[in-house]
Chimera marker file (.cmm) of the C-alpha trace (Angstrom):
<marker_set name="trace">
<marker id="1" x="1.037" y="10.490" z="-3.343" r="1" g="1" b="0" radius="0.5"/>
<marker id="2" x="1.700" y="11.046" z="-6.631" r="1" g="1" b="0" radius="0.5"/>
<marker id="3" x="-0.279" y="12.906" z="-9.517" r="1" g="1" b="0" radius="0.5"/>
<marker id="4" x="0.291" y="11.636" z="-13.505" r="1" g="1" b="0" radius="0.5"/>
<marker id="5" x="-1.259" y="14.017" z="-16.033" r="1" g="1" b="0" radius="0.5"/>
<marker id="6" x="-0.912" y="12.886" z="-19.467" r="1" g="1" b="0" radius="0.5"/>
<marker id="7" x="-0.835" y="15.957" z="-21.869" r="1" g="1" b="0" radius="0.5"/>
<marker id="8" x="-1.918" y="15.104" z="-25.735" r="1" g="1" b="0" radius="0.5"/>
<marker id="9" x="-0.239" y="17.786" z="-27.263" r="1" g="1" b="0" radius="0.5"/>
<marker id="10" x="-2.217" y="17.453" z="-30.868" r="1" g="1" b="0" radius="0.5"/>
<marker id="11" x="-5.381" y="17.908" z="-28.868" r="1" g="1" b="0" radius="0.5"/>
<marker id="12" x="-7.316" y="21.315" z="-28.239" r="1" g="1" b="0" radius="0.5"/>
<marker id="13" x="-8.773" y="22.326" z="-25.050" r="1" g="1" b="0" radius="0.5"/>
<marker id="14" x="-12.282" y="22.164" z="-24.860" r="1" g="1" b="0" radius="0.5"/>
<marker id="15" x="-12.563" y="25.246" z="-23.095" r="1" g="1" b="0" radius="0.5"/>
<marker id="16" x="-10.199" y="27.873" z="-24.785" r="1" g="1" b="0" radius="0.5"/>
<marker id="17" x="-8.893" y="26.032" z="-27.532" r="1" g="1" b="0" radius="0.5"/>
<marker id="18" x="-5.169" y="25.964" z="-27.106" r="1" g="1" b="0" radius="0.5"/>
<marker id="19" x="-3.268" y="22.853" z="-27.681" r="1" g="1" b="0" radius="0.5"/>
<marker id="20" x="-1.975" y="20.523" z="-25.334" r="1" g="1" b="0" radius="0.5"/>
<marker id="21" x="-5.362" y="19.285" z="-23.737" r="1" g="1" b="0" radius="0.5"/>
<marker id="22" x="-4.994" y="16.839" z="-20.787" r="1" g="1" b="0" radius="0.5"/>
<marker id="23" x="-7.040" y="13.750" z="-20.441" r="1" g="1" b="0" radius="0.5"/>
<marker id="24" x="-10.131" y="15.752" z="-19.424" r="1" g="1" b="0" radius="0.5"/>
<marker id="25" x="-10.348" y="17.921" z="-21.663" r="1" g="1" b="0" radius="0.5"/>
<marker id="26" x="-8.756" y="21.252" z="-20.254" r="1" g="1" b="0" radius="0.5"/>
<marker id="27" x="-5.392" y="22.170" z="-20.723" r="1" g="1" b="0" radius="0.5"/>
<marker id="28" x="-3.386" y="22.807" z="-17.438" r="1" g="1" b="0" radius="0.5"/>
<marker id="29" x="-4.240" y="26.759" z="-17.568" r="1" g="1" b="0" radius="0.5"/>
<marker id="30" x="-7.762" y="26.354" z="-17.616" r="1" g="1" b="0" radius="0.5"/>
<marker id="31" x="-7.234" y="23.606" z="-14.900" r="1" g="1" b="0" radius="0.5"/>
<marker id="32" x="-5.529" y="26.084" z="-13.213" r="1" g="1" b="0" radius="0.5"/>
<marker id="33" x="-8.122" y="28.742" z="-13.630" r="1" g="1" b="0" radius="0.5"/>
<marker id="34" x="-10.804" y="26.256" z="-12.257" r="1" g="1" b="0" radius="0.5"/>
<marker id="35" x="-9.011" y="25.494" z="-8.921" r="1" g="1" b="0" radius="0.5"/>
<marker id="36" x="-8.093" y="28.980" z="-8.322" r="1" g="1" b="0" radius="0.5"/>
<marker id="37" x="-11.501" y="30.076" z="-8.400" r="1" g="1" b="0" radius="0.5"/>
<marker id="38" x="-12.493" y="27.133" z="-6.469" r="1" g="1" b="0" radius="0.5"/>
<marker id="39" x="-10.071" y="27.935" z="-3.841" r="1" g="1" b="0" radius="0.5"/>
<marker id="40" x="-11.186" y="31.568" z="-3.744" r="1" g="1" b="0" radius="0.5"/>
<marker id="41" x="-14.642" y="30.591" z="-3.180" r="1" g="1" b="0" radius="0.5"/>
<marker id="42" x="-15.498" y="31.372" z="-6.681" r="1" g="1" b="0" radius="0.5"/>
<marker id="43" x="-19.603" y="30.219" z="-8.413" r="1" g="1" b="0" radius="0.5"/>
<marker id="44" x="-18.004" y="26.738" z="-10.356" r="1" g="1" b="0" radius="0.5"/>
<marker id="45" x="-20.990" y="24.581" z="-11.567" r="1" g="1" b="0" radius="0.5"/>
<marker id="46" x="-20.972" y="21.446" z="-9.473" r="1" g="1" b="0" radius="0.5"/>
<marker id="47" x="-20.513" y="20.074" z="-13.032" r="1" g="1" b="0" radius="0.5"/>
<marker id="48" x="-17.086" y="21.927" z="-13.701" r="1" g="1" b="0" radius="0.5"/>
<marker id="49" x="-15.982" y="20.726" z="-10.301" r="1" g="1" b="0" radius="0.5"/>
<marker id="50" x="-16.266" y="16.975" z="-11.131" r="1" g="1" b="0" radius="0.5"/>
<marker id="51" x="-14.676" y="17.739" z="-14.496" r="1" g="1" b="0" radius="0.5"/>
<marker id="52" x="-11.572" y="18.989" z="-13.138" r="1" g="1" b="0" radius="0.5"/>
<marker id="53" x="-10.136" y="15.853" z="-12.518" r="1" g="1" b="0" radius="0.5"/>
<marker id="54" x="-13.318" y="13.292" z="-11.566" r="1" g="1" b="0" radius="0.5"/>
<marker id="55" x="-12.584" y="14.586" z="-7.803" r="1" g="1" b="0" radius="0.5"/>
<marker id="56" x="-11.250" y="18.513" z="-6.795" r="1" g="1" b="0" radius="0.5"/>
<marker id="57" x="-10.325" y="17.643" z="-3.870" r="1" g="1" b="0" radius="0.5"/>
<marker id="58" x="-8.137" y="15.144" z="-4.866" r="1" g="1" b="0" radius="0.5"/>
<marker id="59" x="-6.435" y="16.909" z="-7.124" r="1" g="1" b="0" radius="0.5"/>
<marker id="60" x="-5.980" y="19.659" z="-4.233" r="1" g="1" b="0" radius="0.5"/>
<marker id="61" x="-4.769" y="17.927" z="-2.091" r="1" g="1" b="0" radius="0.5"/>
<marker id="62" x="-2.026" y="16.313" z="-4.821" r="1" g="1" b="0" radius="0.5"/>
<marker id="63" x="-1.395" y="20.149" z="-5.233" r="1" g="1" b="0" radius="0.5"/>
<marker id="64" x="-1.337" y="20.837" z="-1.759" r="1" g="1" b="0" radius="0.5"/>
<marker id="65" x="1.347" y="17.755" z="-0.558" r="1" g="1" b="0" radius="0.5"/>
<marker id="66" x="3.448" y="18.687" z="-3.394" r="1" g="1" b="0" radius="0.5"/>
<marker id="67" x="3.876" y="22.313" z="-2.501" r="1" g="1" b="0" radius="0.5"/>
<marker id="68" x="4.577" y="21.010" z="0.840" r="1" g="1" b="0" radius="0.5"/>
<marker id="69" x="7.449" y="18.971" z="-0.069" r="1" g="1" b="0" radius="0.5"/>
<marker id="70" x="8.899" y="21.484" z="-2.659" r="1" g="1" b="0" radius="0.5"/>
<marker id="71" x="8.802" y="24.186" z="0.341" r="1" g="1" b="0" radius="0.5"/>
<marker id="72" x="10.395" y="21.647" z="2.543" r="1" g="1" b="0" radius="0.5"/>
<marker id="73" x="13.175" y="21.074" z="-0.092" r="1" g="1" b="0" radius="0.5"/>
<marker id="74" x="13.642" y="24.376" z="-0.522" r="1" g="1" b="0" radius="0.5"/>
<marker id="75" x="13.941" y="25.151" z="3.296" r="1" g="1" b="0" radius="0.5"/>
<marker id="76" x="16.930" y="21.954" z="3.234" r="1" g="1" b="0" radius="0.5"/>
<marker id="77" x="18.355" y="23.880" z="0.396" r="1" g="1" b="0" radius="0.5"/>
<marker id="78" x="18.302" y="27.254" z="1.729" r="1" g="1" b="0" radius="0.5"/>
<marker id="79" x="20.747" y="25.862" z="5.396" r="1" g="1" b="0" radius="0.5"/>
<marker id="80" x="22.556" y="23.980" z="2.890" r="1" g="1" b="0" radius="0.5"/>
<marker id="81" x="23.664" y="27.172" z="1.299" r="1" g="1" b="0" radius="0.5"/>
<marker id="82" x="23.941" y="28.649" z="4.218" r="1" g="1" b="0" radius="0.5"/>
<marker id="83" x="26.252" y="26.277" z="5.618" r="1" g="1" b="0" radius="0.5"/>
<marker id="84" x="28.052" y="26.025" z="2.135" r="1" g="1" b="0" radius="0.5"/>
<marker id="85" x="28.236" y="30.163" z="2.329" r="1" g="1" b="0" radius="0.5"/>
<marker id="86" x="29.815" y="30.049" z="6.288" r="1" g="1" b="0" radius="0.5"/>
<marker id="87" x="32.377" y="27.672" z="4.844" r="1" g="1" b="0" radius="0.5"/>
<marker id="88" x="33.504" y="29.712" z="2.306" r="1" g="1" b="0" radius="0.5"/>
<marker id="89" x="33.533" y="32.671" z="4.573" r="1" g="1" b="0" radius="0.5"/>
<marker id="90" x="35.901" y="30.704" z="6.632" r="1" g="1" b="0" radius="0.5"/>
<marker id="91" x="38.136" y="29.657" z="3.744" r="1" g="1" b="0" radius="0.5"/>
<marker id="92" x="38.145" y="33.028" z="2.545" r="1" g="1" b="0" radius="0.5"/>
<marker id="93" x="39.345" y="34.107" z="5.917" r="1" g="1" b="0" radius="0.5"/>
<marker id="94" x="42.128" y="31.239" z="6.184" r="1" g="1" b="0" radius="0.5"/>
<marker id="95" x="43.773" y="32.522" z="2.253" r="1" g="1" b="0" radius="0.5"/>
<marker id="96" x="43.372" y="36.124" z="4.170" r="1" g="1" b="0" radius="0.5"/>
<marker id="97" x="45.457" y="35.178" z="6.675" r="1" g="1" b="0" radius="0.5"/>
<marker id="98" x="48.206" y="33.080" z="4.377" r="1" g="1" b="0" radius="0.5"/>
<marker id="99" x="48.834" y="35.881" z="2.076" r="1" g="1" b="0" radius="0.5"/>
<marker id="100" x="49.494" y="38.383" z="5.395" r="1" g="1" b="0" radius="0.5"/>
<marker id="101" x="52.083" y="35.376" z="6.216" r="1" g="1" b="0" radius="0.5"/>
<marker id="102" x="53.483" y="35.515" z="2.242" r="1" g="1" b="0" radius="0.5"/>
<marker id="103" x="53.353" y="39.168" z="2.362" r="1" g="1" b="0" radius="0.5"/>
<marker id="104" x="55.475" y="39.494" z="5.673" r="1" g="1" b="0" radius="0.5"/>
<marker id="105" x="57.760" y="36.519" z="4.535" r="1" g="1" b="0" radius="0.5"/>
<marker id="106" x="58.653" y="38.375" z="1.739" r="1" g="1" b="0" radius="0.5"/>
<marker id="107" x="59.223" y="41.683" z="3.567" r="1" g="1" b="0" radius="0.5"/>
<marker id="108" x="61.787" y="39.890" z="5.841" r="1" g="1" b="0" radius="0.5"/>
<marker id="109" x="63.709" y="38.487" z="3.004" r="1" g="1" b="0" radius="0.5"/>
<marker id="110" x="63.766" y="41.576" z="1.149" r="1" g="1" b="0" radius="0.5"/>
<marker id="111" x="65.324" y="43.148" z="4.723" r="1" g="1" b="0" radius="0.5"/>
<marker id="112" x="67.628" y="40.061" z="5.051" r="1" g="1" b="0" radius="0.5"/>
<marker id="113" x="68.751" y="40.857" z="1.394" r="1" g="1" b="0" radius="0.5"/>
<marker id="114" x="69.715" y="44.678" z="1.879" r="1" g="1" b="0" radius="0.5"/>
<marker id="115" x="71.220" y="43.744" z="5.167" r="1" g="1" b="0" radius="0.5"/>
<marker id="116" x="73.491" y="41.264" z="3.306" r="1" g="1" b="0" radius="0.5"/>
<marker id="117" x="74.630" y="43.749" z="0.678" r="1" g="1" b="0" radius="0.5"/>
<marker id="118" x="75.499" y="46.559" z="3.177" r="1" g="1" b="0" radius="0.5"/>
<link id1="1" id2="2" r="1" g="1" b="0" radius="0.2"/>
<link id1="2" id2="3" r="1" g="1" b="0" radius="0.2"/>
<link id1="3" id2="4" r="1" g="1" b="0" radius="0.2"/>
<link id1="4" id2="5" r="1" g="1" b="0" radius="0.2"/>
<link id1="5" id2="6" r="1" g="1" b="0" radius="0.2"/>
<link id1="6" id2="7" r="1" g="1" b="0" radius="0.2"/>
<link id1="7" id2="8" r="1" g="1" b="0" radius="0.2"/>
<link id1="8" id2="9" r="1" g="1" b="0" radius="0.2"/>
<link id1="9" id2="10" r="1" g="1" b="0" radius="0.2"/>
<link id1="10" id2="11" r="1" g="1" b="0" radius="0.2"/>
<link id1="11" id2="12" r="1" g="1" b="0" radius="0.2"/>
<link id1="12" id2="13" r="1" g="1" b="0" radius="0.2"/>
<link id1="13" id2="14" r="1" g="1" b="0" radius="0.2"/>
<link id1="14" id2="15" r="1" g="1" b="0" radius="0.2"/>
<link id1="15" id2="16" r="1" g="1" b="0" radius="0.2"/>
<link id1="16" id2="17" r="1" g="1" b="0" radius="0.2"/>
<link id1="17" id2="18" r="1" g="1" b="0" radius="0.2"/>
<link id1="18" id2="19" r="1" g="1" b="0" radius="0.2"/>
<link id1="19" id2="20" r="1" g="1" b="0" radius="0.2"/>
<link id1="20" id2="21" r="1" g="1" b="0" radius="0.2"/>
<link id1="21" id2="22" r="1" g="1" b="0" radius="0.2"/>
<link id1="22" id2="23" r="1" g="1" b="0" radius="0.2"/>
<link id1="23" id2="24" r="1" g="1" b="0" radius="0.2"/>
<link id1="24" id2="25" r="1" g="1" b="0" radius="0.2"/>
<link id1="25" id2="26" r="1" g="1" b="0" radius="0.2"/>
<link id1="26" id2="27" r="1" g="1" b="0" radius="0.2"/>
<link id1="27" id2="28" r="1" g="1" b="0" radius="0.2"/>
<link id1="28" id2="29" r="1" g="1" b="0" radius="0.2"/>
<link id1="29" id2="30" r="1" g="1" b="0" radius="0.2"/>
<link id1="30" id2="31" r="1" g="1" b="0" radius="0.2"/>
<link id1="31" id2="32" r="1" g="1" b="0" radius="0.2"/>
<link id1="32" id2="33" r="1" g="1" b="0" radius="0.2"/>
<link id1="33" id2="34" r="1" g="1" b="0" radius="0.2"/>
<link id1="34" id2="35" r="1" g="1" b="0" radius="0.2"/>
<link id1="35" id2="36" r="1" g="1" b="0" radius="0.2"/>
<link id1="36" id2="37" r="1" g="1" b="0" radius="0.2"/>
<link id1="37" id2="38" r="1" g="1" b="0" radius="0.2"/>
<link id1="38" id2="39" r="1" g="1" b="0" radius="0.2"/>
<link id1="39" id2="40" r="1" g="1" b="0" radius="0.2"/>
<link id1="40" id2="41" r="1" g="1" b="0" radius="0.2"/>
<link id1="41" id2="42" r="1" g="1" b="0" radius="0.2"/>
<link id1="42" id2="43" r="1" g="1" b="0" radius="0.2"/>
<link id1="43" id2="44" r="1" g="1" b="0" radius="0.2"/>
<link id1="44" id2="45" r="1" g="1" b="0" radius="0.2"/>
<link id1="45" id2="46" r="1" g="1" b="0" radius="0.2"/>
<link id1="46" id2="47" r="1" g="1" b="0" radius="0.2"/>
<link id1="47" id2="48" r="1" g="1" b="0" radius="0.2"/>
<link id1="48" id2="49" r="1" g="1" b="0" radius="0.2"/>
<link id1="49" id2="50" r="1" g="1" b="0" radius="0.2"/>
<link id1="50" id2="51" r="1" g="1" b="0" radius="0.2"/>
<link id1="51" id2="52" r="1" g="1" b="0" radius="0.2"/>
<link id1="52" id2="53" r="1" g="1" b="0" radius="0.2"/>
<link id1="53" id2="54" r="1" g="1" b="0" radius="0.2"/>
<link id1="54" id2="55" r="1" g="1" b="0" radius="0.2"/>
<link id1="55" id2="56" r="1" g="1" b="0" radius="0.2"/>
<link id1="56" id2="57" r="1" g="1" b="0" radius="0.2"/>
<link id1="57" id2="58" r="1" g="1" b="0" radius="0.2"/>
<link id1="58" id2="59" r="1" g="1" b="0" radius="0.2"/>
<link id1="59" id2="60" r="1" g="1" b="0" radius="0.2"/>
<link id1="60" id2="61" r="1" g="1" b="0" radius="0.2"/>
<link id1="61" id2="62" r="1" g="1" b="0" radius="0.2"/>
<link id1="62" id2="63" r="1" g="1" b="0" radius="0.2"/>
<link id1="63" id2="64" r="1" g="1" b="0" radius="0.2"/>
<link id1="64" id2="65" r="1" g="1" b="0" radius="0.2"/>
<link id1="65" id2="66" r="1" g="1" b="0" radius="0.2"/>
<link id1="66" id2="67" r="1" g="1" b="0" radius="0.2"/>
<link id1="67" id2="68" r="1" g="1" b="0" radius="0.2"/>
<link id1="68" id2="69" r="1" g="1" b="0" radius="0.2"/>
<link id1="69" id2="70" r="1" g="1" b="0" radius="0.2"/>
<link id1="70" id2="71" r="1" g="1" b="0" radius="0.2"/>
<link id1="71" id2="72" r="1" g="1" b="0" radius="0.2"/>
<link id1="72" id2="73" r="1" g="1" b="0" radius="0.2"/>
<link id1="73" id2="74" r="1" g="1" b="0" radius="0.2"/>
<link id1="74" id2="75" r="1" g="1" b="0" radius="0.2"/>
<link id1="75" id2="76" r="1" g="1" b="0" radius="0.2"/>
<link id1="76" id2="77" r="1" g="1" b="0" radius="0.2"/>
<link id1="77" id2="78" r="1" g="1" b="0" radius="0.2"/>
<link id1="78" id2="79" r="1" g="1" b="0" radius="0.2"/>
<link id1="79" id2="80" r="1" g="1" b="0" radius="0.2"/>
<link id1="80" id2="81" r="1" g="1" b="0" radius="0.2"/>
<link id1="81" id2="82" r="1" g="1" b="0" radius="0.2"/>
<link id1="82" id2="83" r="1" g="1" b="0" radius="0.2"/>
<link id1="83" id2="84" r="1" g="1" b="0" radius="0.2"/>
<link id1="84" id2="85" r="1" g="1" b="0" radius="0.2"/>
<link id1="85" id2="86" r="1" g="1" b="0" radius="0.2"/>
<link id1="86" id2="87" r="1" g="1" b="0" radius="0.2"/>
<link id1="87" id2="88" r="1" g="1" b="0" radius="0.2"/>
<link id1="88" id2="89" r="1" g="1" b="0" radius="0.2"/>
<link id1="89" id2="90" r="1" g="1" b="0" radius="0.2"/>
<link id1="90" id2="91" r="1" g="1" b="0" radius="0.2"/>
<link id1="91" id2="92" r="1" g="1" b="0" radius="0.2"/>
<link id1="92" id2="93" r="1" g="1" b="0" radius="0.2"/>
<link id1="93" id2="94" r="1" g="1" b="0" radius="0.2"/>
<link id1="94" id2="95" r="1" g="1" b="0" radius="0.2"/>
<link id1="95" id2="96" r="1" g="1" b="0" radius="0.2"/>
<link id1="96" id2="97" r="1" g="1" b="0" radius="0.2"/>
<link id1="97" id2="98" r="1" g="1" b="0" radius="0.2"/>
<link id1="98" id2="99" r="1" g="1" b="0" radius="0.2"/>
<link id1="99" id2="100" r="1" g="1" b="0" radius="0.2"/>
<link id1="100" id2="101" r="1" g="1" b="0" radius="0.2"/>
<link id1="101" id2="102" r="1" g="1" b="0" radius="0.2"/>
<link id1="102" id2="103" r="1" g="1" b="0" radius="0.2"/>
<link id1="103" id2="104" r="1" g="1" b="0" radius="0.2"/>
<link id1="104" id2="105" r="1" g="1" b="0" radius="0.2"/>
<link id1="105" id2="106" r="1" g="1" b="0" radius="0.2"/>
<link id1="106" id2="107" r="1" g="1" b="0" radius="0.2"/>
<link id1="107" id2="108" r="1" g="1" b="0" radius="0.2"/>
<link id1="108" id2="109" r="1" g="1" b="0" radius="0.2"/>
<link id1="109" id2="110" r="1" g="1" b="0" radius="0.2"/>
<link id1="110" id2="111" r="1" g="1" b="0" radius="0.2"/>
<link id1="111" id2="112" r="1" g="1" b="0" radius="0.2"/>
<link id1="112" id2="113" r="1" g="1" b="0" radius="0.2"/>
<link id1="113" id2="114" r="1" g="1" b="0" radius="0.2"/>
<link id1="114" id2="115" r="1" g="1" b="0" radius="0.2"/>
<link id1="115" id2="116" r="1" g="1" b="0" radius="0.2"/>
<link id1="116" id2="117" r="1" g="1" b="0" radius="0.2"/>
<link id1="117" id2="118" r="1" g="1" b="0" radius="0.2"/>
</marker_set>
């Protein structure tokens, strides 16, 4: 389900005055204001509750499935860094290892060398 709100940034909000007033009337920080006191059990005239958006609860429940997806994306994101993080751990590891080889390669030829001088 998805939620359009249309934001007429030449327009004042009716409650507080700032601009950028969305098709009700409100700008999203007094909409905001409204459905956290509403959630909080807060006094909101029956009258402010249909004003929100026609119907609270619709818009809450907008609200509410979108957080729900953005917290599942962020839960795929989160193992996808940690499997992006293990990988690198393991690659660091590997170039670990290949400069111990360089570093002993290098030690033998320098002993090769002197023993081909003396």
């Amino acid at each position: 389900m998805t939620l359009t709100i249309f934001i007429d940034q030449n327009k004042p909000c009716e409650k507080c005055g700032m601009m950028g007033a969305t098709q009700n009337g409100l700008c999203l920080n007094c909409i905001s204001k409204k459905i956290k006191e509403q959630r909080k059990g807060g006094t909101m005239a029956t009258k402010g509750q249909q004003h929100l958006f026609g119907d609270q609860d619709f818009v809450i429940n907008t609200l509410e499935t979108e957080r729900s997806g953005l917290q599942k994306e962020i839960e795929a994101t989160h193992k996808a860094i940690e499997s992006k993080q293990e990988k690198l751990d393991d690659l660091e590891g590997r170039v670990h290892n290949i400069i111990l080889s360089l570093e002993s390669i290098r030690k033998a030829t320098k002993t090769d060398k002197k023993k081909e001088t003396a």
